[in-house]
C-alpha positions as CSV (number, residue, x, y, z in Angstrom):
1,X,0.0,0.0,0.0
2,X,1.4,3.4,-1.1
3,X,0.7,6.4,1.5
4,X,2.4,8.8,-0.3
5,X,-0.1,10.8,-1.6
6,X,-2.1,11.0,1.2
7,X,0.3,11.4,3.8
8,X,3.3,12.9,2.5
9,X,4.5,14.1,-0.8
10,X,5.4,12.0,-3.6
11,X,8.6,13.6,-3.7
12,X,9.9,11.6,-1.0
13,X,10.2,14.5,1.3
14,X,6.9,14.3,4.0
15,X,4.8,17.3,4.7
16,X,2.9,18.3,8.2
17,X,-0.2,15.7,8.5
18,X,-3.4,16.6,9.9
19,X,-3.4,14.2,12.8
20,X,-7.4,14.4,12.3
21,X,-7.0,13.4,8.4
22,X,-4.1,10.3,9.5
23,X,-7.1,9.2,12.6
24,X,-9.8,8.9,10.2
25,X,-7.6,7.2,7.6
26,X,-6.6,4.5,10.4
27,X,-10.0,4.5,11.6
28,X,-11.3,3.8,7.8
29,X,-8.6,0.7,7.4
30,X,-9.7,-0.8,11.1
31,X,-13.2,-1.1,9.7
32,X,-12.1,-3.0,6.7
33,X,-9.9,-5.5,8.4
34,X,-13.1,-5.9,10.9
35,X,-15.6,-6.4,7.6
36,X,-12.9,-8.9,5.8
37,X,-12.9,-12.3,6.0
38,X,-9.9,-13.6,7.6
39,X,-9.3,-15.3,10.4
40,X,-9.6,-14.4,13.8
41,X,-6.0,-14.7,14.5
42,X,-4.6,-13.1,11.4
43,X,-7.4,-9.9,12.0
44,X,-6.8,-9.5,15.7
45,X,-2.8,-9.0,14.7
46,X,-3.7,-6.7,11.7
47,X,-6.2,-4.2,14.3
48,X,-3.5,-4.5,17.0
49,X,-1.0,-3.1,14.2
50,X,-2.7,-0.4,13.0
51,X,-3.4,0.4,16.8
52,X,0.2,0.8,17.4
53,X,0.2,3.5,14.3
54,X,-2.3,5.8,16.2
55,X,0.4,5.7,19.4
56,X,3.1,6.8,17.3
């Protein structure tokens, strides 16, 4: 997955984020991995993941 263009530039040089903008875009990829069919296991680890973005 490429965040580039929405959370830095495509130059390779990142810009200020709107830590609103970055919440909503982790909060938007927990509700897929809790809507996709995978295992338990294998979801649990993924949500736990993008948890540990938000603390960053």
């Amino acid at each position: 997955m490429k965040y580039s263009f929405t959370h830095g530039g495509k130059d390779g040089y990142p810009y200020p984020v709107d830590r609103e903008v970055y919440d909503h875009s982790i909060g938007t990829l927990k509700e897929a991995l809790e809507g996709a069919k995978l295992e338990r296991k294998e979801k649990y680890n993924a949500i736990k993941r993008l948890e540990g973005l938000i603390n960053e």
